[in-house]
OpenMM code with the backbone's topology and positions (N, CA, C; nanometers):
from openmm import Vec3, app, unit

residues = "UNK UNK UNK UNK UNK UNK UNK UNK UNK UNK UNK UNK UNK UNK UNK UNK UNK UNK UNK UNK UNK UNK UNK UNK UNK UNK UNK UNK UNK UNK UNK UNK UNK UNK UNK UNK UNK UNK UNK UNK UNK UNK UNK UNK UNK UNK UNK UNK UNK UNK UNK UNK UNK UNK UNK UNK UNK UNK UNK UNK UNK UNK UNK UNK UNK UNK UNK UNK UNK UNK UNK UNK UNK UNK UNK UNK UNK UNK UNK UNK UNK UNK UNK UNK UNK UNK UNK UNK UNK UNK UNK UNK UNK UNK UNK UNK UNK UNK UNK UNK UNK UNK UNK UNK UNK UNK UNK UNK UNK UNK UNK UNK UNK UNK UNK UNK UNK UNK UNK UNK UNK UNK UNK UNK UNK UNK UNK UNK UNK UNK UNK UNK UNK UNK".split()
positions = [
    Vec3(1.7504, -0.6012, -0.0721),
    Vec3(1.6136, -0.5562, -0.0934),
    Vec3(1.5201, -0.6757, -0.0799),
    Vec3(1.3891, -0.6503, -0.0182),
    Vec3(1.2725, -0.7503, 0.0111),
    Vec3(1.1789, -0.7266, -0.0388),
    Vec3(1.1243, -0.7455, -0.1607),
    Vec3(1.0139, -0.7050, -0.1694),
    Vec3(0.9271, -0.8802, -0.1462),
    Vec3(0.8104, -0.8242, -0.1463),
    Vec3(0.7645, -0.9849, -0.0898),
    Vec3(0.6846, -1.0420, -0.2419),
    Vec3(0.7137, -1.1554, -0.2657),
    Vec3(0.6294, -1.2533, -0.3558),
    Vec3(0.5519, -1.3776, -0.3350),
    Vec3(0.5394, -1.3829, -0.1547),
    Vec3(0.4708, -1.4629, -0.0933),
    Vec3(0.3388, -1.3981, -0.0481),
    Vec3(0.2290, -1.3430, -0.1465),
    Vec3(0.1372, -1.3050, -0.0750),
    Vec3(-0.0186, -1.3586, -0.0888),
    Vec3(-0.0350, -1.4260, 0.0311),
    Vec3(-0.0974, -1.5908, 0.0180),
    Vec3(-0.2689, -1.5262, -0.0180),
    Vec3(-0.3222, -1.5604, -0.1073),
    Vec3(-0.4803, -1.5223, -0.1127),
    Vec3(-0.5806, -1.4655, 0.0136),
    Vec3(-0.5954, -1.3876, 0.0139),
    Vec3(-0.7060, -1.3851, 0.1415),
    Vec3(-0.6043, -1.3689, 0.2811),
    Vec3(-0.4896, -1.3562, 0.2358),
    Vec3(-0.4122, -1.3025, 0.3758),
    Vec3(-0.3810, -1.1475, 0.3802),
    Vec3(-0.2947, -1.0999, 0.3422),
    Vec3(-0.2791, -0.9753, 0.3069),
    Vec3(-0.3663, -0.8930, 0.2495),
    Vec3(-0.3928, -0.9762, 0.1347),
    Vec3(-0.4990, -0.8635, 0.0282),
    Vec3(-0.6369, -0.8889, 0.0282),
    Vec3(-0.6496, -0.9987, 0.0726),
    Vec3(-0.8269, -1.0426, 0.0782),
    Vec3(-0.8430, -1.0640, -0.0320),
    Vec3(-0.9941, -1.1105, -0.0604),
    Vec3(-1.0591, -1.1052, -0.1832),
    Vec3(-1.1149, -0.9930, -0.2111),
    Vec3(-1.1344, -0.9375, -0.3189),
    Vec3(-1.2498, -0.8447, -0.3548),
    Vec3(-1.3343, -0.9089, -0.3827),
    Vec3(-1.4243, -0.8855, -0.2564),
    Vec3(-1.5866, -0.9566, -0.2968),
    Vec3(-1.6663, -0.8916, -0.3443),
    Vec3(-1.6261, -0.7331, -0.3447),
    Vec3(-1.7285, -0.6737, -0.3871),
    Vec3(-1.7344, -0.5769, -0.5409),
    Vec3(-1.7476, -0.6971, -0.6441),
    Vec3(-1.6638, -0.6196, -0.7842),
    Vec3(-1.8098, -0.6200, -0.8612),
    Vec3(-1.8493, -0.4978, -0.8522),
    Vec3(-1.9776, -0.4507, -0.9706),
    Vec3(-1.9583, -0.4261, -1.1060),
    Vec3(-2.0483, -0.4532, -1.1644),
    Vec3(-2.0574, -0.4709, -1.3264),
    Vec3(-2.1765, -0.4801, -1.3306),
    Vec3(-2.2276, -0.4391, -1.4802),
    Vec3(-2.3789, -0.3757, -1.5131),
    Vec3(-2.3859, -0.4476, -1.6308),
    Vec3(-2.4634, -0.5333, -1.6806),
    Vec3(-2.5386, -0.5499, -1.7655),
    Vec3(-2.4124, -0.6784, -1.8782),
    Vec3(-2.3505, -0.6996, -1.8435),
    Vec3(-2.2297, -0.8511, -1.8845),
    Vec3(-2.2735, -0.9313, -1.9173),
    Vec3(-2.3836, -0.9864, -1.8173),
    Vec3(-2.4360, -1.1305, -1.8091),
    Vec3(-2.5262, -1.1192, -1.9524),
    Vec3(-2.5844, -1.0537, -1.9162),
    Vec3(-2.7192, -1.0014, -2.0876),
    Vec3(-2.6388, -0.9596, -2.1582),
    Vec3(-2.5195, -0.9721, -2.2013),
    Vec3(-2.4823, -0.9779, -2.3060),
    Vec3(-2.3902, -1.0313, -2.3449),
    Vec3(-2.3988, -1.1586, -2.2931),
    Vec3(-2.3605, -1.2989, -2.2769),
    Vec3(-2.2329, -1.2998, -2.2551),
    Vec3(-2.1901, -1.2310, -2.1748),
    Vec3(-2.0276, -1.2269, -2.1197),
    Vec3(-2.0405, -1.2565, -1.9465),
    Vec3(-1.9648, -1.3401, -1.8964),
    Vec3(-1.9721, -1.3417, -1.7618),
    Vec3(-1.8511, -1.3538, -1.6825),
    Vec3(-1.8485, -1.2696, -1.5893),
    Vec3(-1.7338, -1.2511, -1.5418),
    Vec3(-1.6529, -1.3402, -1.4510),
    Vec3(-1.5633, -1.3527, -1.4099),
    Vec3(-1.5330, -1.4967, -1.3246),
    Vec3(-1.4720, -1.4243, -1.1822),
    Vec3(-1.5567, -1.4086, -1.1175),
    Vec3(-1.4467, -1.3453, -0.9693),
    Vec3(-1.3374, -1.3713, -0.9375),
    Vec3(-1.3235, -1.4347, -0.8726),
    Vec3(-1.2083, -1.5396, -0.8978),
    Vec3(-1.0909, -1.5368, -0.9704),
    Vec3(-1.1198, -1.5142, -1.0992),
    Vec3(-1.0212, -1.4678, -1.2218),
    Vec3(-0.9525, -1.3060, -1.1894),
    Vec3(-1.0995, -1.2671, -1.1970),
    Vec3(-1.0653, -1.1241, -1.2018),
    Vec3(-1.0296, -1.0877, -1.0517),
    Vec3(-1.0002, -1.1359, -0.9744),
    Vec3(-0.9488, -1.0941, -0.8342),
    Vec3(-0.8365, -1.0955, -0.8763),
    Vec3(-0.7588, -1.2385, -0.9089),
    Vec3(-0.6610, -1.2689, -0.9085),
    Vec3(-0.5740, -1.1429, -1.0008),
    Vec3(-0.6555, -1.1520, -1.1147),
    Vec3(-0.5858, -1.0497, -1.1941),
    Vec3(-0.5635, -0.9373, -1.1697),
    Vec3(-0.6518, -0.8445, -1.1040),
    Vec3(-0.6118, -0.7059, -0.9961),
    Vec3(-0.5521, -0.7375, -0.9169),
    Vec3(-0.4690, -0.8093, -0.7958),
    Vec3(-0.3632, -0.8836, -0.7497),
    Vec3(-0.2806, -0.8850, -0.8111),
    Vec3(-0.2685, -0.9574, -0.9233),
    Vec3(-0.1140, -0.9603, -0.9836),
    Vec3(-0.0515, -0.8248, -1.0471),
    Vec3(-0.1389, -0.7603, -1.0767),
    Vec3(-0.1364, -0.6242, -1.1306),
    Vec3(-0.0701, -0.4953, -1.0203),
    Vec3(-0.1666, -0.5157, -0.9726),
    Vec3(-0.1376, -0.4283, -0.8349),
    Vec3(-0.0128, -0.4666, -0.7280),
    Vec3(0.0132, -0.5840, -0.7627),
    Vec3(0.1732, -0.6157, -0.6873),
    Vec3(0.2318, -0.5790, -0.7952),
    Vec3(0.2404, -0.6437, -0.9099),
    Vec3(0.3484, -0.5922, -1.0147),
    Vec3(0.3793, -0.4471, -1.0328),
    Vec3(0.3096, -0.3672, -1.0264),
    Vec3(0.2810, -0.2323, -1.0354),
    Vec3(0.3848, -0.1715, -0.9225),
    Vec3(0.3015, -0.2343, -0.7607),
    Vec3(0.4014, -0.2095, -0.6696),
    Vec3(0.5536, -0.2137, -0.6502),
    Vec3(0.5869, -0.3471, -0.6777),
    Vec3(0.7079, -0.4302, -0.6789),
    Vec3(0.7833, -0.3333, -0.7789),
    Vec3(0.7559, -0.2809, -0.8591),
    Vec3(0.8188, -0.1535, -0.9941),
    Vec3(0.8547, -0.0516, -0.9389),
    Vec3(0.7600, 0.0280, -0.8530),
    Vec3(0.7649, 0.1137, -0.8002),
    Vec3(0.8648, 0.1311, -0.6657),
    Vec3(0.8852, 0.0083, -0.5930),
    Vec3(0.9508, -0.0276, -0.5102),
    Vec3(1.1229, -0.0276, -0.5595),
    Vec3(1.1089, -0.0909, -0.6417),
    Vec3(1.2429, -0.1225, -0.6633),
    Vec3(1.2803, -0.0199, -0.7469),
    Vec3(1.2268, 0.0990, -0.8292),
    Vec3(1.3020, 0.2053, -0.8244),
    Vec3(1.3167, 0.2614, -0.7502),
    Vec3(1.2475, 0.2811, -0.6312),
    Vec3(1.2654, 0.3659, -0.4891),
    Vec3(1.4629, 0.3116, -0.4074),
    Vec3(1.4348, 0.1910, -0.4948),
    Vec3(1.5732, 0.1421, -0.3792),
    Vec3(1.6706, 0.1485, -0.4683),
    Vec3(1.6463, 0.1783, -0.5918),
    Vec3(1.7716, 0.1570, -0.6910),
    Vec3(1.7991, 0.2925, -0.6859),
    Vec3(1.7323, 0.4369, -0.6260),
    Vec3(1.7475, 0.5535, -0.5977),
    Vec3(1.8401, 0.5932, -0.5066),
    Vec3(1.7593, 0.5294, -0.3938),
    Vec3(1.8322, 0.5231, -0.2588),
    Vec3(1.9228, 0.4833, -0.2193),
    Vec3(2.0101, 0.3633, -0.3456),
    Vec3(2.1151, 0.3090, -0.3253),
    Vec3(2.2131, 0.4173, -0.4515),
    Vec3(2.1956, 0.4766, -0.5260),
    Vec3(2.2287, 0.6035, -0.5848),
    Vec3(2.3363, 0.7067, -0.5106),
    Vec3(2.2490, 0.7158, -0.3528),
    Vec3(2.2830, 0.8190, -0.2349),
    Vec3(2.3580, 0.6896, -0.1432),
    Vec3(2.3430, 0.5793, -0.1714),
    Vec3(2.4454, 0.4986, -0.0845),
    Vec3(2.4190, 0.4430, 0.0337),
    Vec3(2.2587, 0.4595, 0.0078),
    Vec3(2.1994, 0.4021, 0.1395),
    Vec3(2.1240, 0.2425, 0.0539),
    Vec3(2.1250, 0.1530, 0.2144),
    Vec3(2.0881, -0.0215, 0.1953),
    Vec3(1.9581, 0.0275, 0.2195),
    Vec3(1.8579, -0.0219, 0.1352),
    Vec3(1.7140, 0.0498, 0.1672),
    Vec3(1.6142, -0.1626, 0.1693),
    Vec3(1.5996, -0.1984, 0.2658),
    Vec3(1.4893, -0.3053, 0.2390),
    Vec3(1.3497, -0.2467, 0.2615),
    Vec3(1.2687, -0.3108, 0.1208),
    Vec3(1.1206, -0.2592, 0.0761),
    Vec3(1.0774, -0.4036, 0.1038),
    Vec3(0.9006, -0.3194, 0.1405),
    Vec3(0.8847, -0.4377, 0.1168),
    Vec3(0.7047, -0.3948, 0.0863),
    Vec3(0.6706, -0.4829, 0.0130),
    Vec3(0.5113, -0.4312, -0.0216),
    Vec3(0.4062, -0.5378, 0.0688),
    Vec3(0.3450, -0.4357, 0.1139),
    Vec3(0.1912, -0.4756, 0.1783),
    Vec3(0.1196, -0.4449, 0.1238),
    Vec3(0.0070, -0.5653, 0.1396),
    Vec3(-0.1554, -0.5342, 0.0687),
    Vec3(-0.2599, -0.5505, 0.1511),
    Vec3(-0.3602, -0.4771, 0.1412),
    Vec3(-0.4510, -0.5201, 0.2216),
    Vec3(-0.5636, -0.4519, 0.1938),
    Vec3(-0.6846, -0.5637, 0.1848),
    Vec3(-0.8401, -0.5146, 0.1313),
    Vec3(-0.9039, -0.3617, 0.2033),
    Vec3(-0.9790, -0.3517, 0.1162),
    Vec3(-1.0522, -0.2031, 0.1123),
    Vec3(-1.0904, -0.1788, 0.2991),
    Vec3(-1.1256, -0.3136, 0.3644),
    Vec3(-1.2015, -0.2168, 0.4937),
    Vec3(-1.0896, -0.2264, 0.5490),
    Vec3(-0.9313, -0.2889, 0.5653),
    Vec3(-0.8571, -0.2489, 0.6205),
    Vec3(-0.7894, -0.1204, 0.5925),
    Vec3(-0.6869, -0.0356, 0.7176),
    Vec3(-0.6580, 0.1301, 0.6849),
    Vec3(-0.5038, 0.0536, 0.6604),
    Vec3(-0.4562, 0.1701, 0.5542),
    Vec3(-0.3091, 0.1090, 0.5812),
    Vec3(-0.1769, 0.1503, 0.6882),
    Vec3(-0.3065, 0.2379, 0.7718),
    Vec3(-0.1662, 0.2887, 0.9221),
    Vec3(-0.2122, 0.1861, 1.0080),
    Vec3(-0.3164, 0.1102, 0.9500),
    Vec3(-0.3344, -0.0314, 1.0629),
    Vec3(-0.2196, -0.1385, 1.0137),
    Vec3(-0.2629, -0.1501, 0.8607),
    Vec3(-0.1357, -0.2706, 0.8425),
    Vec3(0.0386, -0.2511, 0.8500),
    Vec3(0.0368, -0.1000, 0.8575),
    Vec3(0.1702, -0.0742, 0.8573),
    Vec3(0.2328, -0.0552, 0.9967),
    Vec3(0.1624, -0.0207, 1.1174),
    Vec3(0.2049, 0.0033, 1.2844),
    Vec3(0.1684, -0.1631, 1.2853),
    Vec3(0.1136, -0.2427, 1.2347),
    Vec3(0.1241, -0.3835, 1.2606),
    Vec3(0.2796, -0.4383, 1.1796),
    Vec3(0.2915, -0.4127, 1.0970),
    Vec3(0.3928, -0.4378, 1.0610),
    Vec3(0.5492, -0.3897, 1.0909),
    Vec3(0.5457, -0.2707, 1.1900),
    Vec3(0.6422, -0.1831, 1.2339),
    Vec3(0.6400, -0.3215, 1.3950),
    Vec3(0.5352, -0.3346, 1.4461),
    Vec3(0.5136, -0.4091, 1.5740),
    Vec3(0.5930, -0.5725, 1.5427),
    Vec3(0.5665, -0.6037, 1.3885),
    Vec3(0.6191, -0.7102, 1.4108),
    Vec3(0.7725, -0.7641, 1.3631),
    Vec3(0.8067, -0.6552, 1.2690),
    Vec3(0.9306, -0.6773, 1.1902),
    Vec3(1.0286, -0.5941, 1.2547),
    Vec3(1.0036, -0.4601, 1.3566),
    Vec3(1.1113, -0.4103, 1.4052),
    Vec3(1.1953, -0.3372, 1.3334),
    Vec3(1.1255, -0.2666, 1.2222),
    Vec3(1.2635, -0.1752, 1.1406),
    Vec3(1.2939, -0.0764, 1.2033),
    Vec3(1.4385, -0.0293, 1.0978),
    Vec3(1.4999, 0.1181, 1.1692),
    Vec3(1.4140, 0.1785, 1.1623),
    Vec3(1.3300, 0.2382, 1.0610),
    Vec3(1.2603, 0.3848, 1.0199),
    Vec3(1.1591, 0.3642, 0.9355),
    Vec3(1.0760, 0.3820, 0.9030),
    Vec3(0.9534, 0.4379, 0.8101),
    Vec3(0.9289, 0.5599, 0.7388),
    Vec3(0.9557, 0.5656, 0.6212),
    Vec3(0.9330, 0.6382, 0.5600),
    Vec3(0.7938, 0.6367, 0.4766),
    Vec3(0.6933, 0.7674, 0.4770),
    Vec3(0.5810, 0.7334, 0.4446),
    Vec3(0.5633, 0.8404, 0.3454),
    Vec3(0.4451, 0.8920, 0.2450),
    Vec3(0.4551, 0.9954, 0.1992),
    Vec3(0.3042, 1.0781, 0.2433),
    Vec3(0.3057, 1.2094, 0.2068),
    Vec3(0.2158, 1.2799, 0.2497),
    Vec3(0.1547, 1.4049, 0.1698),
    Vec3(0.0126, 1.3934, 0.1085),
    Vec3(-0.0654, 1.4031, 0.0074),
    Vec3(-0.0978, 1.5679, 0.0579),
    Vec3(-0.1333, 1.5849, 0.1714),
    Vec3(-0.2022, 1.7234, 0.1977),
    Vec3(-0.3331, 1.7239, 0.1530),
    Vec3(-0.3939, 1.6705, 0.2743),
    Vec3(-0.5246, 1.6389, 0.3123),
    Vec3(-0.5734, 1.7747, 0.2978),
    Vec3(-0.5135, 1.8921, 0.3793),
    Vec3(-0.5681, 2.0005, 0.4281),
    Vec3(-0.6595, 2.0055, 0.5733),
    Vec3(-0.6903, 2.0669, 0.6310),
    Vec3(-0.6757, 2.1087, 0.7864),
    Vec3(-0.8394, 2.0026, 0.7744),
    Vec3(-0.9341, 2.0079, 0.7089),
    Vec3(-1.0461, 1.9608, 0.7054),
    Vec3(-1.0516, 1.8413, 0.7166),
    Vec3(-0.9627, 1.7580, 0.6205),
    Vec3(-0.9616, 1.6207, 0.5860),
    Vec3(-0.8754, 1.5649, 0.6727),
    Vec3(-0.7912, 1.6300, 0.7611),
    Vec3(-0.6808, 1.5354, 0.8473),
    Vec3(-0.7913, 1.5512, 0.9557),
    Vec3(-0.8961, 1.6824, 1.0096),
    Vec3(-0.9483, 1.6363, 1.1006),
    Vec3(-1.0595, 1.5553, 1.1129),
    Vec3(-1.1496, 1.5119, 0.9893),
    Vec3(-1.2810, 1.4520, 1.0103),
    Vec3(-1.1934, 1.2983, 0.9649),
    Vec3(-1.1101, 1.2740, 0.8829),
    Vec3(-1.0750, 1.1626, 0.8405),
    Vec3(-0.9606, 1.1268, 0.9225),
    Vec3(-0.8295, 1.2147, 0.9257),
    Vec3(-0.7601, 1.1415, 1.0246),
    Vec3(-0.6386, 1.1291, 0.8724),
    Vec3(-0.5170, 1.1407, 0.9272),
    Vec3(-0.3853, 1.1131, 0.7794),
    Vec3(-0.3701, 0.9731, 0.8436),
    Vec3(-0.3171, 0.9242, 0.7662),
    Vec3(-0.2137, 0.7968, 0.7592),
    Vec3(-0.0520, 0.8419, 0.7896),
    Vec3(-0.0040, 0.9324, 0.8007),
    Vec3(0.0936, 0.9703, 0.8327),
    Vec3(0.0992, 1.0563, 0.9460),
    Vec3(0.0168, 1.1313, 0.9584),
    Vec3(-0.0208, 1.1950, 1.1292),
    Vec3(-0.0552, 1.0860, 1.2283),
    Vec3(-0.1008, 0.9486, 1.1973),
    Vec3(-0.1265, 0.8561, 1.2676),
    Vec3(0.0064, 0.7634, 1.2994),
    Vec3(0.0951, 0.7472, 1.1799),
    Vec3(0.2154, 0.6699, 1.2148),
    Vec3(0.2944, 0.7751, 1.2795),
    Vec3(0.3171, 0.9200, 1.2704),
    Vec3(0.4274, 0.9633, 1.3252),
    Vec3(0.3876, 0.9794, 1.4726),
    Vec3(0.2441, 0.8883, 1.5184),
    Vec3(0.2277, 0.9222, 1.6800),
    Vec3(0.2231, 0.7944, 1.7101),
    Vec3(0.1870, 0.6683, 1.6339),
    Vec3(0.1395, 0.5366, 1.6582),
    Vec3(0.2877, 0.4597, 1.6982),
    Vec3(0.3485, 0.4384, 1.5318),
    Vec3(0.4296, 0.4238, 1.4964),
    Vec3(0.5115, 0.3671, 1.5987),
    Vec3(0.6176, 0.2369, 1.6216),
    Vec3(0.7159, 0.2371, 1.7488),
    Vec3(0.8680, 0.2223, 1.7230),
    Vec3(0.8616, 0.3394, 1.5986),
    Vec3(0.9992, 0.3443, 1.4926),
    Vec3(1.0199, 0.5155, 1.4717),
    Vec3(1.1092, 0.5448, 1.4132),
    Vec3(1.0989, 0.6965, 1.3878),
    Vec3(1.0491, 0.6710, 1.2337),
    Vec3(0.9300, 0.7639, 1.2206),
    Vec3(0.8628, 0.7941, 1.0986),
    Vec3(0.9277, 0.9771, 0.9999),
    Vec3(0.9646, 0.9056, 0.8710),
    Vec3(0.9967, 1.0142, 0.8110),
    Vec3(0.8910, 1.0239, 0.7098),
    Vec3(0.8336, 1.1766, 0.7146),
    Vec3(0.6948, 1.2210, 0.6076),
    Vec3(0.7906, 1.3177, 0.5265),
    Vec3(0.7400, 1.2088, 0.3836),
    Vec3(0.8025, 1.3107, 0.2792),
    Vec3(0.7004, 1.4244, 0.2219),
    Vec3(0.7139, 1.5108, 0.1830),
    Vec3(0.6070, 1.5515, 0.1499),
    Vec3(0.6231, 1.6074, -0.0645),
    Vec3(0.5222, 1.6150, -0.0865),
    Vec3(0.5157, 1.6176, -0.2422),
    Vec3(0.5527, 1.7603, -0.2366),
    Vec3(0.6466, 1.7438, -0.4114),
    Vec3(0.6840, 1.8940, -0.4081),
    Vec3(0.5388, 1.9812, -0.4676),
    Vec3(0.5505, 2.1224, -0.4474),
    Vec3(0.4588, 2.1829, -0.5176),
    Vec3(0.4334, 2.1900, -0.6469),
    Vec3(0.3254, 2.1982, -0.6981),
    Vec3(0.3161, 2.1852, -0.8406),
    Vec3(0.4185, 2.3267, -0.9228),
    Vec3(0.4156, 2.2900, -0.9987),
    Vec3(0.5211, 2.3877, -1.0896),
    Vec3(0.4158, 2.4689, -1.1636),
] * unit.nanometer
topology = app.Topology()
chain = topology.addChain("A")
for resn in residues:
    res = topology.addResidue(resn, chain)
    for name in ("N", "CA", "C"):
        topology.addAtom(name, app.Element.getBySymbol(name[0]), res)
C-alpha cells in the first residue's frame, strides 16, 4: 500500500488563499494563514490516509493487493483533471472511482467526474455506485 506523505506545500494542494472570517481581528484574535492552511492540510490528509487504508485493509479481506494513494489539489483544480493526470503518469491497472448521482441535470450542465474518467481515463475505470438509502 502507498499512500503518499510527501505532499510538498503549494504542489498538490496549493494554498488556500482564500480563507474568510468576519469580525476576529476586532476582537482581538487574528488569524495566521499560514497556520491555518497548514492545519486544514494536515487534517484533510489525515482524514484521507484513514479512509484509505481502510479501503485496502477491506480489499485485502477479498484477497486483493490494492495500492492507494491520496491526491490533493486546490479548489480551482477538478479532480478528473488531477486524476487522468495521474492515470497518464503512474500507469495503473484500474481506477476505481465512486459515483454520487448527480441526476440527468447535473451530469449535463456540470459534467460527473466519473462520466469524464470512464471516457478520458487511459486505464479501465470501475464506478461504484452508492447503495440506496434504506
Amino acid at each position: 500500500m502507498t499512500v503518499s506523505d510527501d505532499l510538498p506545500e503549494g504542489d498538490l494542494g496549493g494554498d488556500l488563499d482564500d480563507v474568510y472570517y468576519a469580525g476576529m481581528e476586532s476582537a482581538g484574535q487574528s488569524i495566521d494563514k499560514q497556520s491555518l492552511n497548514r492545519d486544514i492540510r494536515n487534517a484533510i490528509t489525515s482524514t484521507g490516509k484513514k479512509f484509505l487504508q481502510e479501503c485496502s485493509k477491506k480489499a485485502s479481506n477479498y484477497g486483493m493487493h490494492v495500492d492507494v494513494k491520496l491526491l490533493l489539489a486546490d479548489q480551482s483544480t477538478s479532480a478528473k483533471y488531477v486524476l487522468c493526470d495521474y492515470v497518464d503518469e503512474q500507469h495503473p491497472s484500474m481506477l476505481v472511482c465512486g459515483c454520487r448521482g448527480m441526476g440527468y441535470l447535473g451530469r449535463t450542465f456540470l459534467g460527473s467526474v466519473s462520466d469524464y474518467l470512464t471516457r478520458s481515463a487511459k486505464c479501465p475505470v470501475i464506478v461504484v455506485k452508492a447503495p440506496p438509502p434504506s
